[in-house]
C-alpha atoms as a printed R data frame, in Angstrom:
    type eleno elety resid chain resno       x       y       z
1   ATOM     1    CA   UNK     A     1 -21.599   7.760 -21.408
2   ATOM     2    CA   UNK     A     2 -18.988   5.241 -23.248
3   ATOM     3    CA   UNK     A     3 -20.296   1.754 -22.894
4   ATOM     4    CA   UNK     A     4 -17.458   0.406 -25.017
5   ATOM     5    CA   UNK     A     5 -15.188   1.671 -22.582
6   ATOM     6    CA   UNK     A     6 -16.405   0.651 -19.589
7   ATOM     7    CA   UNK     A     7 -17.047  -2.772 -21.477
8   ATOM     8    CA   UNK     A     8 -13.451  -2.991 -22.724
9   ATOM     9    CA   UNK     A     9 -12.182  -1.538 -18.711
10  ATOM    10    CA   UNK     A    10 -13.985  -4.056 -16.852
11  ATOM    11    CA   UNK     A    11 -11.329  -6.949 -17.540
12  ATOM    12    CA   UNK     A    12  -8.101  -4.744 -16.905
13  ATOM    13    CA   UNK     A    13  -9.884  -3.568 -13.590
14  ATOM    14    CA   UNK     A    14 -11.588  -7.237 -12.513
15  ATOM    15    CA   UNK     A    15  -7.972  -8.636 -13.183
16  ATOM    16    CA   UNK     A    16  -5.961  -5.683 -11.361
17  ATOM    17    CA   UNK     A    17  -8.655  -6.300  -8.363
18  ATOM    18    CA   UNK     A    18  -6.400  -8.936  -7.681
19  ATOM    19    CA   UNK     A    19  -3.875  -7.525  -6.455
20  ATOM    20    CA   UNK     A    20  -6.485  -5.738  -3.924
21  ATOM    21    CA   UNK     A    21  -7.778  -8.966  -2.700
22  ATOM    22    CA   UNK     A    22  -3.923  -9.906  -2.033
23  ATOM    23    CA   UNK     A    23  -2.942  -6.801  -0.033
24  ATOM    24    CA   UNK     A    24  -6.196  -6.739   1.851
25  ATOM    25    CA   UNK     A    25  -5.768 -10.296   2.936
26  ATOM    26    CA   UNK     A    26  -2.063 -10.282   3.870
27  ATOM    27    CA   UNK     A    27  -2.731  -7.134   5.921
28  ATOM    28    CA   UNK     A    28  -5.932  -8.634   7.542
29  ATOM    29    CA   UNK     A    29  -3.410 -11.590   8.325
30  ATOM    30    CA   UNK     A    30  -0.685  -9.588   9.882
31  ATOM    31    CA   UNK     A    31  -2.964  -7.229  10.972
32  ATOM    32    CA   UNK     A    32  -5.205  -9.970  13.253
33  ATOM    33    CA   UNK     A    33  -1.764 -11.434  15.109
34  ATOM    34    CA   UNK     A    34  -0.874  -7.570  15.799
35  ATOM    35    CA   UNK     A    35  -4.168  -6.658  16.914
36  ATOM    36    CA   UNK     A    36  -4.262  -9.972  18.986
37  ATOM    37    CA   UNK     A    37  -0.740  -8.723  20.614
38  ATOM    38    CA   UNK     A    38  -1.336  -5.325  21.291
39  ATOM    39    CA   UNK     A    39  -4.775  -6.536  23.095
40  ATOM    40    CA   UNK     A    40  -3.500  -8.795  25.217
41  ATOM    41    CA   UNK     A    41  -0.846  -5.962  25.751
42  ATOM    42    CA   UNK     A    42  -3.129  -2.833  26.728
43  ATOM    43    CA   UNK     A    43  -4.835  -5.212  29.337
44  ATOM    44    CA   UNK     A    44  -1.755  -6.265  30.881
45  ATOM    45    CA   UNK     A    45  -1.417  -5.295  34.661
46  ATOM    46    CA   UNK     A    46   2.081  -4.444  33.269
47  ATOM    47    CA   UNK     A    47   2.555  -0.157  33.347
48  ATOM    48    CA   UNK     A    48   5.110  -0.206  30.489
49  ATOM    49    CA   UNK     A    49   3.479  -2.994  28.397
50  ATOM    50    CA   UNK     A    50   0.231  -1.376  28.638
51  ATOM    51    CA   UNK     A    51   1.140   2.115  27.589
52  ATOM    52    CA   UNK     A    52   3.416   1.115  25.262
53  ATOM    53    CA   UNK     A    53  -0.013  -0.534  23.484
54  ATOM    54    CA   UNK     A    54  -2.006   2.041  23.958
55  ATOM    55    CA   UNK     A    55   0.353   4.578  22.285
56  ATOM    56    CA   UNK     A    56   1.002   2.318  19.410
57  ATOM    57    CA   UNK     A    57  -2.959   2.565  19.285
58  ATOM    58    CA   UNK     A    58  -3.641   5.948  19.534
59  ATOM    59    CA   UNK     A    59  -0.721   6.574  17.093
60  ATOM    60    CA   UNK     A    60  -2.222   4.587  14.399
61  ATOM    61    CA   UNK     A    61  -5.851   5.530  14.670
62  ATOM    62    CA   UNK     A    62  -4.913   8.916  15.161
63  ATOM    63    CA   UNK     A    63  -2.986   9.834  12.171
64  ATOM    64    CA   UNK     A    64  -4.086   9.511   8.434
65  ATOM    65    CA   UNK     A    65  -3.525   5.854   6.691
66  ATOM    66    CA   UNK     A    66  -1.924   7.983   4.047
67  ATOM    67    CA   UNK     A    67   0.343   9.558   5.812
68  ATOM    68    CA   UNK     A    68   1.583   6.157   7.096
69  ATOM    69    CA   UNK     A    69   2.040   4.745   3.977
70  ATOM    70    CA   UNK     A    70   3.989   7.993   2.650
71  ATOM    71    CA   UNK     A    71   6.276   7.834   5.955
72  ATOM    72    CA   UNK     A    72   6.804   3.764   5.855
73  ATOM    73    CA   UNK     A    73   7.281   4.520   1.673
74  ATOM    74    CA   UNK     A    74   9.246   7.771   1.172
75  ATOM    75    CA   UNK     A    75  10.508   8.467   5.012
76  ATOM    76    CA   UNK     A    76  12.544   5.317   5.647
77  ATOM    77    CA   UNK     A    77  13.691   5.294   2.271
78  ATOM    78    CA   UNK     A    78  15.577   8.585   3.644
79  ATOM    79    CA   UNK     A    79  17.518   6.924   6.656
80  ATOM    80    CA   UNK     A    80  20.655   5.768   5.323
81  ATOM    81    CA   UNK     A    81  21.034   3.332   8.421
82  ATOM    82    CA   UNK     A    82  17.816   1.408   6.710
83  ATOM    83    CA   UNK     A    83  19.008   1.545   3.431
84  ATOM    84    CA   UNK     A    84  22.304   0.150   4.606
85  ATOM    85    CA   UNK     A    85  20.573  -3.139   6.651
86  ATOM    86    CA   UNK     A    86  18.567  -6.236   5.968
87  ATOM    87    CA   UNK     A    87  15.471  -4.111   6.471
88  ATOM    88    CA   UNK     A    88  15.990  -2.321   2.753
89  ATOM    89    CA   UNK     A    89  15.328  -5.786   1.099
90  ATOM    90    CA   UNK     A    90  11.939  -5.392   2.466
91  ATOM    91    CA   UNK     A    91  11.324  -1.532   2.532
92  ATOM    92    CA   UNK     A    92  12.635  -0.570  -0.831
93  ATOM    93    CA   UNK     A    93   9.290  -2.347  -2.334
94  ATOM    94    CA   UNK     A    94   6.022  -0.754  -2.742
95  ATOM    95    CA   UNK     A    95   3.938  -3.762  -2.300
96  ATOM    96    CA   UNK     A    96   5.468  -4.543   1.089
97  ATOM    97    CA   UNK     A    97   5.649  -1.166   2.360
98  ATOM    98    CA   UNK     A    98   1.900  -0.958   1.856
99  ATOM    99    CA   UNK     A    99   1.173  -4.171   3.266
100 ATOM   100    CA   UNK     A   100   3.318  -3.363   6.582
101 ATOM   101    CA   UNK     A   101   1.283   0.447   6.423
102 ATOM   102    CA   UNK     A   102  -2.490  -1.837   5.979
103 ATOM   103    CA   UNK     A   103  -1.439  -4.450   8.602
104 ATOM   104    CA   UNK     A   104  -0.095  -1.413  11.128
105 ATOM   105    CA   UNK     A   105  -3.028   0.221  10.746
106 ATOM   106    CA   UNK     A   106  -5.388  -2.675  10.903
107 ATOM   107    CA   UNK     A   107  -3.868  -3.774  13.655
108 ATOM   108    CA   UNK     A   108  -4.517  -0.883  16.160
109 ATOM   109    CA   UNK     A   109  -7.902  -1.153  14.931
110 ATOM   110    CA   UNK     A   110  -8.181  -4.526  15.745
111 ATOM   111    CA   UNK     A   111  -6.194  -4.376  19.162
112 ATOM   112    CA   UNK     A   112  -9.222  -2.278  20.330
113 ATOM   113    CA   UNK     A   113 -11.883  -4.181  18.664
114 ATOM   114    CA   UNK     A   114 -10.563  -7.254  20.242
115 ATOM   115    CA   UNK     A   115  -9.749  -5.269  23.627
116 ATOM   116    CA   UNK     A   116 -13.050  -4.690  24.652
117 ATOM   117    CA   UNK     A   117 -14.531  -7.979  23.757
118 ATOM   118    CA   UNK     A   118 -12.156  -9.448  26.046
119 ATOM   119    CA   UNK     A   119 -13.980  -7.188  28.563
120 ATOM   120    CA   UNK     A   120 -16.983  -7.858  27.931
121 ATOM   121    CA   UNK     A   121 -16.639 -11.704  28.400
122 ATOM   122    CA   UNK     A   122 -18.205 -12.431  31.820
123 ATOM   123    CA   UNK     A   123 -15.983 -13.637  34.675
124 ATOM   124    CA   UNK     A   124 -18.086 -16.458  35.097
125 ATOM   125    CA   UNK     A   125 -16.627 -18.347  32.501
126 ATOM   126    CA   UNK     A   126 -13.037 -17.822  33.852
127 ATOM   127    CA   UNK     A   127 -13.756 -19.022  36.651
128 ATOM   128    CA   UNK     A   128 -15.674 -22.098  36.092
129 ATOM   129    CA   UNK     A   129 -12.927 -23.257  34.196
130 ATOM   130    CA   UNK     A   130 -10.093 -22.127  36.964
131 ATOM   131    CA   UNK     A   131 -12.756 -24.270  39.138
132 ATOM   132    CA   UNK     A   132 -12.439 -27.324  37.202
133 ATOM   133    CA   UNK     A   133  -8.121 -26.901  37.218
134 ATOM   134    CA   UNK     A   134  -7.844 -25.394  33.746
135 ATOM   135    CA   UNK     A   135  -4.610 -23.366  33.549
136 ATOM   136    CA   UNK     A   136  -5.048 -20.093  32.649
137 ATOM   137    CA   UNK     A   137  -3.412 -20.135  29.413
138 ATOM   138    CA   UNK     A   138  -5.648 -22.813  28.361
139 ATOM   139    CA   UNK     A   139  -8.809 -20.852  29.261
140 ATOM   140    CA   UNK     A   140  -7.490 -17.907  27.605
141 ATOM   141    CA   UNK     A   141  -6.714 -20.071  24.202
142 ATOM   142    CA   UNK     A   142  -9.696 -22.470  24.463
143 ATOM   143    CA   UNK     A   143 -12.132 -20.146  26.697
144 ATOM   144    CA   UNK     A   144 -11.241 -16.021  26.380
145 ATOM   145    CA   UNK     A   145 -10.765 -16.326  22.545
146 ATOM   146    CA   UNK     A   146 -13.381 -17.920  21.011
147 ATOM   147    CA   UNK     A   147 -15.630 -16.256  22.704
148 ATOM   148    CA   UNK     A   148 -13.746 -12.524  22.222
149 ATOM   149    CA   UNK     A   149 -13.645 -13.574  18.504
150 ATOM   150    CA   UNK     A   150 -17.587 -13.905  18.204
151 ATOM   151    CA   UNK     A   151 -18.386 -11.046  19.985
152 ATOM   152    CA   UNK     A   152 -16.208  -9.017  18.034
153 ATOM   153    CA   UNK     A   153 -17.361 -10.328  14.337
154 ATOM   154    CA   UNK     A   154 -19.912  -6.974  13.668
155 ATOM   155    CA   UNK     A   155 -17.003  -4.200  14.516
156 ATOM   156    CA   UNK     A   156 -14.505  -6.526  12.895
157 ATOM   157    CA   UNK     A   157 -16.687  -6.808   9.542
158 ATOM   158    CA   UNK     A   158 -16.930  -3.136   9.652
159 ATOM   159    CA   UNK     A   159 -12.882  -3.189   9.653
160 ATOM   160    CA   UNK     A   160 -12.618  -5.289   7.041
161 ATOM   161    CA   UNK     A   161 -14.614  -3.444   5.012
162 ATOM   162    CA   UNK     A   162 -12.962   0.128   5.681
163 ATOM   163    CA   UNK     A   163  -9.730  -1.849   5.446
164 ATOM   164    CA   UNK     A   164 -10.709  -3.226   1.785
165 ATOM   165    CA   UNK     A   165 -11.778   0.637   0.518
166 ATOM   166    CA   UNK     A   166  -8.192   1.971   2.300
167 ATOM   167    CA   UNK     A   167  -6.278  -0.285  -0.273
168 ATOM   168    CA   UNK     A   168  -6.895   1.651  -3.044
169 ATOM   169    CA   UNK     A   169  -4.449   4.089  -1.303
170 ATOM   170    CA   UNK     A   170  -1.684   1.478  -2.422
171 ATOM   171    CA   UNK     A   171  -1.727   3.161  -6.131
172 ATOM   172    CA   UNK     A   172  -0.020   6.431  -4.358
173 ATOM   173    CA   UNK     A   173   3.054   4.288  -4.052
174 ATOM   174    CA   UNK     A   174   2.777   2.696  -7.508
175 ATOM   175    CA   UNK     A   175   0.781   0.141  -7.497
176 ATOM   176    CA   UNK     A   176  -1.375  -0.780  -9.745
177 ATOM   177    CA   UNK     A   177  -4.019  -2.578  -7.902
178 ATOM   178    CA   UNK     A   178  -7.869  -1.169  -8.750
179 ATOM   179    CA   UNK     A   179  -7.974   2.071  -8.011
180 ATOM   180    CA   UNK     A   180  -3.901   2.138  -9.455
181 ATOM   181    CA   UNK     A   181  -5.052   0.449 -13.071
182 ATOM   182    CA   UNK     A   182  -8.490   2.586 -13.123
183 ATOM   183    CA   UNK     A   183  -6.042   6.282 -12.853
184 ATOM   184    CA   UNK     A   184  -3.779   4.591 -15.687
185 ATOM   185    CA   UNK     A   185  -7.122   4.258 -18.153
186 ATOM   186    CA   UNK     A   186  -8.330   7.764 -17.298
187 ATOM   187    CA   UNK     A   187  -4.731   9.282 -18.223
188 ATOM   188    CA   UNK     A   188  -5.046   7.371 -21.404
189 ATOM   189    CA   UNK     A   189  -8.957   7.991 -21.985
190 ATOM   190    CA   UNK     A   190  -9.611  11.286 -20.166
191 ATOM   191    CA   UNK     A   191 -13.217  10.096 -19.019
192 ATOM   192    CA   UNK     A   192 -12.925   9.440 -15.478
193 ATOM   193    CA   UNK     A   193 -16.860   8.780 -14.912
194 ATOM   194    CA   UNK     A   194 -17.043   5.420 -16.975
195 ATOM   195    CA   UNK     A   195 -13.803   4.012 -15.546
196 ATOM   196    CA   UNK     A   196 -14.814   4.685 -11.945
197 ATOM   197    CA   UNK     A   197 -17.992   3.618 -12.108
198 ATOM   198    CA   UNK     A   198 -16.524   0.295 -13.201
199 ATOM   199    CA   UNK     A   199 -14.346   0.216 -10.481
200 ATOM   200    CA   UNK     A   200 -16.728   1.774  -7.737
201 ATOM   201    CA   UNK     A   201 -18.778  -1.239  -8.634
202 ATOM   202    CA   UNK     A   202 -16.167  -4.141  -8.408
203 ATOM   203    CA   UNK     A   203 -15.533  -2.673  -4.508
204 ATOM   204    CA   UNK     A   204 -19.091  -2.896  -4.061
205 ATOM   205    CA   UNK     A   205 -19.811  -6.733  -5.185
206 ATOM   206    CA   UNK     A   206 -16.541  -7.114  -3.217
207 ATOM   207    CA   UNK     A   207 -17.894  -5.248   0.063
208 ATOM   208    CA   UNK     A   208 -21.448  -7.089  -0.482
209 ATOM   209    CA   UNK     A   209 -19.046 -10.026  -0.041
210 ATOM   210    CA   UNK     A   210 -17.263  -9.539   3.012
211 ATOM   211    CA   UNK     A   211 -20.778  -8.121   4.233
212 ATOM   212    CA   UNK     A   212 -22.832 -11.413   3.602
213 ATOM   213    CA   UNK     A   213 -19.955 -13.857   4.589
214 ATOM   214    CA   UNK     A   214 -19.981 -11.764   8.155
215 ATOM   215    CA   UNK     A   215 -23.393 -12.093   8.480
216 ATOM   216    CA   UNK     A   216 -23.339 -15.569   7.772
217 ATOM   217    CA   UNK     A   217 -20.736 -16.138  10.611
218 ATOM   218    CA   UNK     A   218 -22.472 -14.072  13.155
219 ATOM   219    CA   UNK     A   219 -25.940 -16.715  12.506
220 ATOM   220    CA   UNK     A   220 -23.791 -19.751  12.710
221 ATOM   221    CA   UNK     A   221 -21.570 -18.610  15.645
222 ATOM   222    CA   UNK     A   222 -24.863 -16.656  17.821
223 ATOM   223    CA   UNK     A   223 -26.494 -19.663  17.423
C-alpha cells in the first residue's frame, strides 16, 4: 500500500470533487423544477398531458444513466440540424451535456417521488382551505407543496444520494470531476487501489453529508 500516494492524491481529488459538487447541484436544481412539472403533469385529468409524463418517466428510469449521457453526448452531436442551431452552443460541451443527462434523469425520479406524495396528502386539507375561499392555486402553492415536499424528504435523500454516486459517470465524456481526475492518476501511477480508496472515501464523507443534513430536515420539518 503507497501512503505517499494516496497522501500526495488526496488534494488533486478533494479539489477535482468540486466539480462533482457543481454538477450534482445544478442537476438537483434543474432536476427538482422538472420533477415538479412532470408531477403535476402525470396527475393531470388531461389524457395527453398525463401520458406524455408518464412516458417521459418510464423512459428515463427505464434506460441506463449512461446510455443517456452517451446519446445526449455523442448522438446529437451526429444530427447536423443540431449542430447547425442555437442548441450546438449548448450541446457541443461536456459539462452541459452531463448536466442536462443528471437533471433528465433526476427529474423522472423526482416526478414520481413527488407524484405520490401529492397522493398521499389527505383531502382534508384541500378542502378546509377551499372552505375558507382559498383559490386553488394558492392551496396547491401554500397547502399541496409544503406538505408533498416533507413527506417526500426520505425517498428524495435517497435520490440525492444515488444522484451524487451517478456523477462520476461525467468522466466518460471528459470530465475530470472525481472519479475523471482519480482514472488520470492511475494511468500515470498504475495502482488503482490507493487512488480509489481516496476517492471512494471523499464520496463517502460527502454521502454522510447529504445523509445527516436529510435527517436533520426530516426532525425539524416532522416536528
Amino acid at each position: 500500500m503507497d501512503l505517499e500516494l494516496m497522501i500526495n492524491s488526496f488534494p488533486k481529488l478533494l479539489n477535482a470533487s468540486v466539480i462533482t459538487l457543481k454538477l450534482l447541484s445544478l442537476s438537483l436544481f434543474f432536476g427538482l423544477f422538472i420533477g415538479l412539472l412532470f408531477a403535476v403533469m402525470r396527475m393531470s385529468k388531461n389524457f395527453i398531458l398525463n401520458k406524455f409524463s408518464y412516458g417521459y418517466s418510464y423512459l428515463f428510469r427505464g434506460t441506463p444513466l449512461l446510455v443517456q449521457i452517451f446519446i445526449i453526448y455523442f448522438g446529437f452531436g451526429q444530427i447536423e440540424f443540431i449542430r447547425d442551431s442555437f442548441l450546438w452552443i449548448i450541446l457541443k460541451e461536456p459539462y452541459w451535456c452531463a448536466i442536462i443527462a443528471f437533471a433528465l434523469n433526476t427529474g423522472a425520479y423526482t416526478s414520481e417521488i413527488l407524484r405520490s406524495a401529492f397522493q398521499t396528502i389527505k383531502k382534508g386539507y384541500i378542502e378546509a382551505g377551499k372552505s375558507l375561499g382559498i383559490s386553488s392555486k394558492i392551496i396547491f402553492y401554500k397547502i399541496q407543496i409544503p406538505i408533498a415536499i416533507r413527506q417526500s424528504l426520505p425517498a428524495y435523500g435517497n435520490e440525492i444520494i444515488l444522484m451524487l454516486k451517478g456523477t462520476s459517470l461525467a468522466s466518460t465524456v471528459t470530465l475530470m470531476d472525481l472519479t475523471g481526475v482519480a482514472k488520470y492518476i492511475i494511468s500515470t501511477t498504475f495502482k488503482p487501489i490507493e487512488v480509489f480508496i481516496v476517492a471512494g472515501s471523499i464520496y463517502l464523507f460527502m454521502t454522510f453529508i447529504v445523509h445527516n443534513l436529510i435527517k436533520f430536515l426530516e426532525r425539524k420539518y416532522n416536528y
